[in-house]
BALOBA-1460 file (C-alpha; in Angstrom, 3 decimals):
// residues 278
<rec num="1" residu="x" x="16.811" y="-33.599" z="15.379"/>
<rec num="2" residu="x" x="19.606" y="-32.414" z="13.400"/>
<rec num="3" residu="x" x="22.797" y="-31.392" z="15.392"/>
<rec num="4" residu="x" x="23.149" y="-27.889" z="14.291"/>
<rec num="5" residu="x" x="19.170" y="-27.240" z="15.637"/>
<rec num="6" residu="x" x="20.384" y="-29.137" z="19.130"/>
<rec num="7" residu="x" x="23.497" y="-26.911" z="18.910"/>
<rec num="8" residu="x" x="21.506" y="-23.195" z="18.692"/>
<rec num="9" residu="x" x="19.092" y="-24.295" z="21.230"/>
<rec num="10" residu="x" x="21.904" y="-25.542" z="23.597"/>
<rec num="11" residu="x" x="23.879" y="-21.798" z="22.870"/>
<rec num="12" residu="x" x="20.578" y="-20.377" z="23.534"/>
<rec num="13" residu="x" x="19.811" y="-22.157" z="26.524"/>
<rec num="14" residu="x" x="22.837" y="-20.651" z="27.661"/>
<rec num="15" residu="x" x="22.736" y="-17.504" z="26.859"/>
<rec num="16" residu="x" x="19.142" y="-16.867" z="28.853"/>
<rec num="17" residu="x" x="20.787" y="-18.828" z="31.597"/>
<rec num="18" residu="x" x="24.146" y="-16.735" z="31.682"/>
<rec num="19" residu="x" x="21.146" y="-12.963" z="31.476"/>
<rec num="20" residu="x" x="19.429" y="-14.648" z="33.847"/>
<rec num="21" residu="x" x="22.175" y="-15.233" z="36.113"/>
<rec num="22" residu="x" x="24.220" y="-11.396" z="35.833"/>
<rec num="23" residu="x" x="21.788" y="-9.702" z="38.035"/>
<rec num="24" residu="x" x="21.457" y="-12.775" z="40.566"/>
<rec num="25" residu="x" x="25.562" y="-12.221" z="40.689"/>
<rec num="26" residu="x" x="25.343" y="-8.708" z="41.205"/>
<rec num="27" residu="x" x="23.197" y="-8.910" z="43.877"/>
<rec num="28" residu="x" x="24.874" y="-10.872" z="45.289"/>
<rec num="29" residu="x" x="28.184" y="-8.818" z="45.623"/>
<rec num="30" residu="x" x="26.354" y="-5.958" z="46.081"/>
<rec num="31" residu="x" x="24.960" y="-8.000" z="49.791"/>
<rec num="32" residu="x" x="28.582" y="-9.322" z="49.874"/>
<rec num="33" residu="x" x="29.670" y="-6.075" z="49.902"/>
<rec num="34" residu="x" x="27.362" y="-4.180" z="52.462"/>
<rec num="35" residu="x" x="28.370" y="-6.862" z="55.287"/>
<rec num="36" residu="x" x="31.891" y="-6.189" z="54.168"/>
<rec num="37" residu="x" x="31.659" y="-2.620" z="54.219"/>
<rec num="38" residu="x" x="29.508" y="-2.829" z="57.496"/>
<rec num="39" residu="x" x="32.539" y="-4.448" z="59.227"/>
<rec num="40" residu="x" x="35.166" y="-2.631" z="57.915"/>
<rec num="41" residu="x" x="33.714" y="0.608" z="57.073"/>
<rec num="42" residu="x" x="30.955" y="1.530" z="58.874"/>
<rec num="43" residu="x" x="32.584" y="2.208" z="62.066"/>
<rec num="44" residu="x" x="33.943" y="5.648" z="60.359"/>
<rec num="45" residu="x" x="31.992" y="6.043" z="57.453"/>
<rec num="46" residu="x" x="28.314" y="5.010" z="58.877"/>
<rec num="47" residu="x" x="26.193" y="2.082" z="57.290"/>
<rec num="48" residu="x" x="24.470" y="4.191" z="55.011"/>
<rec num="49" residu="x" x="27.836" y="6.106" z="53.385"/>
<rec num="50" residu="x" x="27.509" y="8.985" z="55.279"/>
<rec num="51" residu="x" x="29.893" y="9.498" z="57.859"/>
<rec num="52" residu="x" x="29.357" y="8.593" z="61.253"/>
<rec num="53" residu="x" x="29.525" y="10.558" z="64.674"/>
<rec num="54" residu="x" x="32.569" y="8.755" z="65.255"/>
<rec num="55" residu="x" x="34.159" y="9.625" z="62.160"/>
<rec num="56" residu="x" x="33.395" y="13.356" z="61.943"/>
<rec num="57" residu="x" x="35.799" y="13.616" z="65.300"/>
<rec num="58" residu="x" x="38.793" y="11.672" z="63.290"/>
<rec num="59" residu="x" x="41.766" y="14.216" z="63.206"/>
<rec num="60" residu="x" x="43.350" y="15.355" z="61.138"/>
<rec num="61" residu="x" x="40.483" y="15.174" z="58.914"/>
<rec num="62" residu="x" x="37.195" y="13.654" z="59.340"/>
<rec num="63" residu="x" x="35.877" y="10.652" z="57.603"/>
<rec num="64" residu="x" x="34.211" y="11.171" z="54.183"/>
<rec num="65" residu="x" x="30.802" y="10.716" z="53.217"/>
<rec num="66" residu="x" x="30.750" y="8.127" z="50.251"/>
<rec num="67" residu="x" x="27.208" y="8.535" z="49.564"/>
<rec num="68" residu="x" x="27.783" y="11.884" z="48.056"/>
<rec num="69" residu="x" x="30.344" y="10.887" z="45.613"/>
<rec num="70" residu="x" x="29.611" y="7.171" z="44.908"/>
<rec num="71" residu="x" x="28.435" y="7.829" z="41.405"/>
<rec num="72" residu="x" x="31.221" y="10.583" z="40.509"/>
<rec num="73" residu="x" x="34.144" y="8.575" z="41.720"/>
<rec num="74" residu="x" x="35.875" y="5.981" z="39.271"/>
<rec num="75" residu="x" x="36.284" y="2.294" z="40.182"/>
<rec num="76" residu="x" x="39.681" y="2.781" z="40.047"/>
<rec num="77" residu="x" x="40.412" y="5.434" z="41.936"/>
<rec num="78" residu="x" x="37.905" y="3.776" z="44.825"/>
<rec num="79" residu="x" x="39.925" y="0.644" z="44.598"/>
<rec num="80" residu="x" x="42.876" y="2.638" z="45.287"/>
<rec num="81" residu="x" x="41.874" y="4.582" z="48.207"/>
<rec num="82" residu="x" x="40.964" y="0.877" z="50.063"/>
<rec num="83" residu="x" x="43.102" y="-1.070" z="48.758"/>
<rec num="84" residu="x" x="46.112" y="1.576" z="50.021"/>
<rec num="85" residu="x" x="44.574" y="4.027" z="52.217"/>
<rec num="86" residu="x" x="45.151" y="7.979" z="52.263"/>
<rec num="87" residu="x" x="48.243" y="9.512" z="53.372"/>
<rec num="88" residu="x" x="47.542" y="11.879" z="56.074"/>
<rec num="89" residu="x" x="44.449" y="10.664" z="57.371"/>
<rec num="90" residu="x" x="42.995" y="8.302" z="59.491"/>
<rec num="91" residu="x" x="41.978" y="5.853" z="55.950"/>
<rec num="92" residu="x" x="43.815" y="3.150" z="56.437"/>
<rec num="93" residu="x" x="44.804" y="0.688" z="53.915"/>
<rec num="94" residu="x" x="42.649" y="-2.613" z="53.677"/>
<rec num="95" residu="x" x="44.731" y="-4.699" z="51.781"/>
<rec num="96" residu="x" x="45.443" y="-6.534" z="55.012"/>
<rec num="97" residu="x" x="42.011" y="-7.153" z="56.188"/>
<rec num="98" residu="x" x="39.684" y="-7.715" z="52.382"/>
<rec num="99" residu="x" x="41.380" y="-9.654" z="49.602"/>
<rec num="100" residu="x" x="40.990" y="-8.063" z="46.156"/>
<rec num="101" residu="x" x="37.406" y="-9.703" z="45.472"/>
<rec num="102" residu="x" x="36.288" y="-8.438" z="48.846"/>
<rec num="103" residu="x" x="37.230" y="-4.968" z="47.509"/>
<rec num="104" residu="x" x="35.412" y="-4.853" z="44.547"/>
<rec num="105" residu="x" x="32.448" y="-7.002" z="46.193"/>
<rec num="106" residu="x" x="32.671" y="-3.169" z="48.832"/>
<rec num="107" residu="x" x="32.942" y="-1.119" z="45.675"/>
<rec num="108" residu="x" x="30.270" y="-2.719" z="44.491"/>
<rec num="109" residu="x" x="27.982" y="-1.368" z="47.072"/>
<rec num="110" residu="x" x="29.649" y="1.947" z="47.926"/>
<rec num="111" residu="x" x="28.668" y="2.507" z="43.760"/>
<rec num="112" residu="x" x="24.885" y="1.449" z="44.543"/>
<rec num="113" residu="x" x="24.441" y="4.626" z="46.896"/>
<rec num="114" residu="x" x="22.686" y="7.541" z="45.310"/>
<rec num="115" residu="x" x="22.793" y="11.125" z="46.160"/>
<rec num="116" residu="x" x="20.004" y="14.449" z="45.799"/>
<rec num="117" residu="x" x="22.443" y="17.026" z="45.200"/>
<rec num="118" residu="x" x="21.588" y="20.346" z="46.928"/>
<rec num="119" residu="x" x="22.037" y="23.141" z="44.289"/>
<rec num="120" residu="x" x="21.225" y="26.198" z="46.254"/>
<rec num="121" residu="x" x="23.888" y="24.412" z="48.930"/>
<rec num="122" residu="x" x="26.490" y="24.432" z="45.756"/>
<rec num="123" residu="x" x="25.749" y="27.924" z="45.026"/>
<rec num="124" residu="x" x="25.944" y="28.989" z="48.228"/>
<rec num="125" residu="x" x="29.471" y="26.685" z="48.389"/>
<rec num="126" residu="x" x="30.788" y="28.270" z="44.914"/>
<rec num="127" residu="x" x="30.582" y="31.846" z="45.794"/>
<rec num="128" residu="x" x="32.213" y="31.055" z="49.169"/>
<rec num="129" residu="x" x="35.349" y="29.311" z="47.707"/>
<rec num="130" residu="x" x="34.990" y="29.388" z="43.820"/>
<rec num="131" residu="x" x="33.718" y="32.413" z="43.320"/>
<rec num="132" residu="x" x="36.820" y="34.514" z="43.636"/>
<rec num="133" residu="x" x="38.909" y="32.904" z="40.828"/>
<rec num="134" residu="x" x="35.712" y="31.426" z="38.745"/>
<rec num="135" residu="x" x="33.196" y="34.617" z="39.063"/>
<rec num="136" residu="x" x="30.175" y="34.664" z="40.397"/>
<rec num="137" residu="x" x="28.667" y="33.299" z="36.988"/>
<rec num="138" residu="x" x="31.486" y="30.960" z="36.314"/>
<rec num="139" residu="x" x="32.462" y="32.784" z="33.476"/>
<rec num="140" residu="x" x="35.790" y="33.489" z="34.869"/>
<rec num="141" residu="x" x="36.068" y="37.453" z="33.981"/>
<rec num="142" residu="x" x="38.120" y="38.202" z="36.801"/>
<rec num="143" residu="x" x="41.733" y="38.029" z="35.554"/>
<rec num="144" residu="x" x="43.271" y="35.411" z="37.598"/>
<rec num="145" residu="x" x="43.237" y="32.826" z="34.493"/>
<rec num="146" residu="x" x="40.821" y="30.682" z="35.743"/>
<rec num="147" residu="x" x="39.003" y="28.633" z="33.839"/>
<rec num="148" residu="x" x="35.696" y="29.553" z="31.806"/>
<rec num="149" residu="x" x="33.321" y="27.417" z="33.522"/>
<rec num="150" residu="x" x="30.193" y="28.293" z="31.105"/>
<rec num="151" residu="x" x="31.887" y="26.485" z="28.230"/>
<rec num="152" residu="x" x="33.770" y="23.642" z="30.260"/>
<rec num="153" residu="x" x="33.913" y="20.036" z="28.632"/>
<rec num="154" residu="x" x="33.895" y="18.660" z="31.727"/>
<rec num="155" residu="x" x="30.740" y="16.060" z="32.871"/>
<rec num="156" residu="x" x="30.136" y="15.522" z="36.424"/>
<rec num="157" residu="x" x="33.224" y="13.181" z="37.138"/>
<rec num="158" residu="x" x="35.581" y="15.590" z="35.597"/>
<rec num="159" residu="x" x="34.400" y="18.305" z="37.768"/>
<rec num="160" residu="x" x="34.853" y="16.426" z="41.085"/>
<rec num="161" residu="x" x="38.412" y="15.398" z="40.519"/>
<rec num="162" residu="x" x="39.218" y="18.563" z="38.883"/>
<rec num="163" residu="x" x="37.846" y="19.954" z="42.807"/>
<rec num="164" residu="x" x="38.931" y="17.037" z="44.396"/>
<rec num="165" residu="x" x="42.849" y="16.731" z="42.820"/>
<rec num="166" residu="x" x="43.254" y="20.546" z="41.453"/>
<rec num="167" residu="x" x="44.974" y="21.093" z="38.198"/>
<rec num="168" residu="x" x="48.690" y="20.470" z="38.544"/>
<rec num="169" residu="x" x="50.729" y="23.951" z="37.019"/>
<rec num="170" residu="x" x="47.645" y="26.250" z="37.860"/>
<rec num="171" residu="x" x="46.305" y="27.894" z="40.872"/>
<rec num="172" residu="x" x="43.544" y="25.226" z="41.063"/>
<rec num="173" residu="x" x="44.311" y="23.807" z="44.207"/>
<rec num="174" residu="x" x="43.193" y="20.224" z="45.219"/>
<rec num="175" residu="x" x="39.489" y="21.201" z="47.544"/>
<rec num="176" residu="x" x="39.603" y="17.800" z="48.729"/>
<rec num="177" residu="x" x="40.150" y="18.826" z="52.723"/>
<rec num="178" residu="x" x="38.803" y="22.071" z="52.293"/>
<rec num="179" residu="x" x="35.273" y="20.757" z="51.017"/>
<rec num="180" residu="x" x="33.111" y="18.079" z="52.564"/>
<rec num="181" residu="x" x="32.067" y="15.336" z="49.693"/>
<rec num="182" residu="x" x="28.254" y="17.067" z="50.080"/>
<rec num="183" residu="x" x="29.851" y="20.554" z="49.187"/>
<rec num="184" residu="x" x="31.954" y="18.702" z="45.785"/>
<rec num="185" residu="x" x="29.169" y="17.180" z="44.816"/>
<rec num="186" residu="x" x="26.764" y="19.863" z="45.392"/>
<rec num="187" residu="x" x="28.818" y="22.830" z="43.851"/>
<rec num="188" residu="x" x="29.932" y="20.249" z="40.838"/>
<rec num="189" residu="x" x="26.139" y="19.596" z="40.026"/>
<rec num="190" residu="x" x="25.440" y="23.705" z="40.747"/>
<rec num="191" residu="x" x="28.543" y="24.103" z="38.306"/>
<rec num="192" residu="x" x="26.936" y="21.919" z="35.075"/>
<rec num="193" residu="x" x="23.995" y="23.878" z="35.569"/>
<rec num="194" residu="x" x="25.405" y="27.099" z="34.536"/>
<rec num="195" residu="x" x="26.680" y="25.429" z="31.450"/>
<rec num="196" residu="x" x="25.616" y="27.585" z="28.348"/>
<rec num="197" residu="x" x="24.157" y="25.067" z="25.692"/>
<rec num="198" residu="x" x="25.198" y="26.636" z="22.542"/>
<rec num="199" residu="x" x="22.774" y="26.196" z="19.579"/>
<rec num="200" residu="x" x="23.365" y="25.233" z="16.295"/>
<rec num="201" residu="x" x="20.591" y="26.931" z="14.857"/>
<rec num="202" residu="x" x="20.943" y="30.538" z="16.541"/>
<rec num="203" residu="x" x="24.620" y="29.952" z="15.296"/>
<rec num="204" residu="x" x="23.197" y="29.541" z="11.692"/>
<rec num="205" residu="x" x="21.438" y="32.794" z="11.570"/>
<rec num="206" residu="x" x="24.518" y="34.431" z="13.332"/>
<rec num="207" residu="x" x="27.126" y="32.867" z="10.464"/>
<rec num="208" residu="x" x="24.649" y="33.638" z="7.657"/>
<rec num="209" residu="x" x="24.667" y="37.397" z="9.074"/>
<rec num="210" residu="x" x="28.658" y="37.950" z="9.890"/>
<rec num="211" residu="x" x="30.687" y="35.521" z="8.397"/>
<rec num="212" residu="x" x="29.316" y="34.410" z="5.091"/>
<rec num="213" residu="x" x="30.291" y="37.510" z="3.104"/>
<rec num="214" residu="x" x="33.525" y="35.990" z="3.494"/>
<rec num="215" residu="x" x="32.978" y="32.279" z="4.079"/>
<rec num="216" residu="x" x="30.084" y="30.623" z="1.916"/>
<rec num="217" residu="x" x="29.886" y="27.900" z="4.377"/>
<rec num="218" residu="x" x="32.007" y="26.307" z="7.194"/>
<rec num="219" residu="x" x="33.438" y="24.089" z="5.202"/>
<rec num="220" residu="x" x="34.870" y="26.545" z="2.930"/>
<rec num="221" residu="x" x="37.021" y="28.253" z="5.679"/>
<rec num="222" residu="x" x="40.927" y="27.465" z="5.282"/>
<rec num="223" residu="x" x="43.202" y="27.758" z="8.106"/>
<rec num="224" residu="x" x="46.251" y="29.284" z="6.068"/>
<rec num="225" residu="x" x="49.940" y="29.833" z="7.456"/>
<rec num="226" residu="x" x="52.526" y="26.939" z="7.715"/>
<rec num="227" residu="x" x="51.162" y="23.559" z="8.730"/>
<rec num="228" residu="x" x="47.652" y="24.922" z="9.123"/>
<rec num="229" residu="x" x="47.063" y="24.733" z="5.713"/>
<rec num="230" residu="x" x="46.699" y="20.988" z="6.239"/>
<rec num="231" residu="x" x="44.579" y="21.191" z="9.034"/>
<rec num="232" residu="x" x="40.804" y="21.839" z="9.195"/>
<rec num="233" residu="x" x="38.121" y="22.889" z="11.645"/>
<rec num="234" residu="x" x="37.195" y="19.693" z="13.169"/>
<rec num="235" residu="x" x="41.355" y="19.345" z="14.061"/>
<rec num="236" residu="x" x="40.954" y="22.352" z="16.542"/>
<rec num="237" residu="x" x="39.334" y="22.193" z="19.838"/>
<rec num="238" residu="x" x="36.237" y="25.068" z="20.874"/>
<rec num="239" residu="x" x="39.246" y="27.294" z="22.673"/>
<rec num="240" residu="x" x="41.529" y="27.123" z="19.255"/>
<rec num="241" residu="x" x="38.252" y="27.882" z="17.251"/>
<rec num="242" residu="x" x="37.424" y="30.612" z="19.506"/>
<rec num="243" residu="x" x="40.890" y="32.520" z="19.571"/>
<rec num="244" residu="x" x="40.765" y="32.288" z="16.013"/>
<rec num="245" residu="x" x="37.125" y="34.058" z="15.449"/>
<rec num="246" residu="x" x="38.069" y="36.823" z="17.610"/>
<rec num="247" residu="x" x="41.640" y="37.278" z="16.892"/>
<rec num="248" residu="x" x="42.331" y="35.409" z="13.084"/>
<rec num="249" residu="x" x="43.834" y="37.343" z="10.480"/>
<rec num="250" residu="x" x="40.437" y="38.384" z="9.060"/>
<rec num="251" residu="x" x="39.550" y="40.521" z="12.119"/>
<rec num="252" residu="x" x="41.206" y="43.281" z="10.049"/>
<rec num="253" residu="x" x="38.286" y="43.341" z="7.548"/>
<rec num="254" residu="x" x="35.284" y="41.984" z="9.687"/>
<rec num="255" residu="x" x="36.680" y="43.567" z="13.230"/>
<rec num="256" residu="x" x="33.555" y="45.773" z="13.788"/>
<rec num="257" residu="x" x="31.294" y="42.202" z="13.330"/>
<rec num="258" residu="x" x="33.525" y="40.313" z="15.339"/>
<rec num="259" residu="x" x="33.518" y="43.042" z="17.987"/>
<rec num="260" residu="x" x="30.067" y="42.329" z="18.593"/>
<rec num="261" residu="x" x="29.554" y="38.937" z="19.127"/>
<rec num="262" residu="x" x="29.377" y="37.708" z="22.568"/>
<rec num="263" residu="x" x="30.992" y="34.754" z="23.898"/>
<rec num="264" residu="x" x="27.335" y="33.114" z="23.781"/>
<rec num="265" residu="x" x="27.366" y="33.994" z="20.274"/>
<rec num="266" residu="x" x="30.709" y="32.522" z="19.404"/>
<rec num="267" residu="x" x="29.915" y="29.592" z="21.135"/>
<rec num="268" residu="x" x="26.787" y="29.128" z="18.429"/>
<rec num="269" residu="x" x="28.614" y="29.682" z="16.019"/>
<rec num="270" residu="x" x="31.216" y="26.943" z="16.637"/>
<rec num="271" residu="x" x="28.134" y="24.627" z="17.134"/>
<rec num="272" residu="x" x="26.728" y="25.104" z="13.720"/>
<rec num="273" residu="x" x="30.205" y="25.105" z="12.093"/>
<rec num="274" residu="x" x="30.844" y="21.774" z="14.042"/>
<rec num="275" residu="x" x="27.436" y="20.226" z="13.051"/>
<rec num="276" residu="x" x="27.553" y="21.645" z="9.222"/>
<rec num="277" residu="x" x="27.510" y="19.192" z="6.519"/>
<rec num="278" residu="x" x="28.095" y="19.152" z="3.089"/>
C-alpha cells in the first residue's frame, strides 16, 4: 500500500474519531457542569436555573433566574459575573471555589437551559415600564428621544443588554434590578415582534412612483456637498438614509411626495435601494 493512501486513511481515521469524540466532550462538561453548578449554584439559583425559595428572600436583590436568559447572555459576560461576582448583591465571586475550567464546564450548562418566552407577559411588562419613553407601539412618538423600536437593528442579545446595561449618555437606564430575567426576556422577545419587516418589493413600486422622476434607479442617486460626493448609499446607515429622504435637498421639488410617505414606506424604500443591483 502506497504511503500517501496509508497517510489519507490515517488523517481520516482521525478526523471521524476527533467528530465522533466533540459531542462525547460536550456532554461531558455539560454533566461536569450541572454537579458543579448544583454545588455552587443551586442553593440560590435552584437546580433547574430558576431561582430558588431561598434566593428570592436574598436582599438587596434576589437571586436571578438563569434559565430565562441563558441563550441571550454572552459567554463572556457569564464568565464574568462567576468568575467576579456582582457588586451590590449577594453574587459572590467564584474564583475561589471553581478554577477557570470549572467555570466554563458551569457555563456550559447554564447555556443548555432553554426558555418559552411569555409574550402577552412582555406586553403587559412593556407598557408598564417601556411604554412611557418607547410608546405603546414602540415607535417612540412621544418626544422624549427614545429610540424607534419598529426599525431597531438590534437581535435578541442586543435587546437584553441594551435593558439589562441601559445606554450610557441617554435616559435608557440599566432595568437590570427593576426587571426580573422572565420580564427581560419576555418584553425583549414581545419587542422583536413588533419589528416592521420592510419589503423590497412594496419599496419598488413606491420608488418607481415618487422618486424615479428624479432618480432612474438607486444607483444613480449622488450624495453631493463636500466629502459626500465620495460617498454612496451603502456608506450610510437606515437612520442617515432616512433623514436624508425626508429632509435632503430635493424635498424642495418632491416635498408634497415625500410628505406622504410613512415611516413604513421609507423603510421599503431603503430596502429596495439596499437590495438594487445593477
Amino acid at each position: 500500500m502506497r504511503a500517501s493512501t496509508i497517510s489519507g486513511m490515517a488523517m481520516a481515521t482521525g478526523l471521524a474519531m476527533a467528530l465522533f469524540s466533540a459531542p462525547m466532550a460536550a456532554s461531558a462538561s455539560i454533566a461536569n457542569g450541572k454537579a458543579l453548578y448544583e454545588a455552587n449554584c443551586a442553593m440560590c439559583h435552584g437546580k433547574t436555573g430558576e431561582v430558588s425559595d431561598y434566593g428570592k428572600k436574598l436582599k438587596p436583590f434576589p437571586a436571578r433566574n438563569h434559565r430565562a436568559l441563558a441563550q441571550y447572555v454572552s459567554r463572556d459576560e457569564l464568565r464574568r459575573i462567576i468568575t467576579y461576582g456582582v457588586k451590590g448583591t449577594a453574587m459572590t465571586p467564584k474564583k475561589y471555589t471553581l478554577d477557570p475550567l470549572e467555570i466554563e464546564e458551569v457555563i456550559d450548562y447554564i447555556q443548555s437551559f432553554d426558555y418559552k418566552p411569555n409574550l402577552a407577559n412582555g406586553k403587559k411588562r412593556f407598557k408598564a415600564v417601556c411604554a412611557s419613553c418607547h410608546g405603546i407601539d414602540g415607535r417612540a412618538i412621544t418626544g422624549v428621544g427614545a429610540k424607534n423600536l419598529v426599525y431597531t437593528k438590534l437581535d435578541l442579545k442586543g435587546i437584553v443588554h441594551t435593558m439589562r446595561y441601559g445606554r450610557p449618555g441617554t435616559m435608557m437606564t440599566s432595568k437590570r434590578h427593576q426587571l426580573k430575567n422572565t420580564d427581560i426576556a419576555d418584553i425583549a422577545n414581545y419587542v422583536y415582534e413588533l419589528r416592521y419587516m420592510a419589503n423590497p418589493a412594496k419599496g419598488k413600486k413606491l420608488f418607481a412612483k415618487n422618486c424615479v422622476s428624479c432618480h432612474s434607479t438607486p444607483a444613480k442617486i449622488k450624495l453631493i456637498g463636500n466629502a459626500a460626493s465620495k460617498r454612496n448609499i451603502a456608506d450610510l446607515d437606515d437612520r442617515l438614509l432616512d433623514l436624508r429622504i425626508r429632509h435632503g435637498r430635493h424635498v424642495d421639488r418632491a416635498g408634497k411626495k415625500v410628505d406622504k410617505l410613512s415611516a413604513d414606506n421609507i423603510q421599503d424604500i431603503i430596502a429596495y435601494m439596499r437590495k438594487y443591483k445593477n
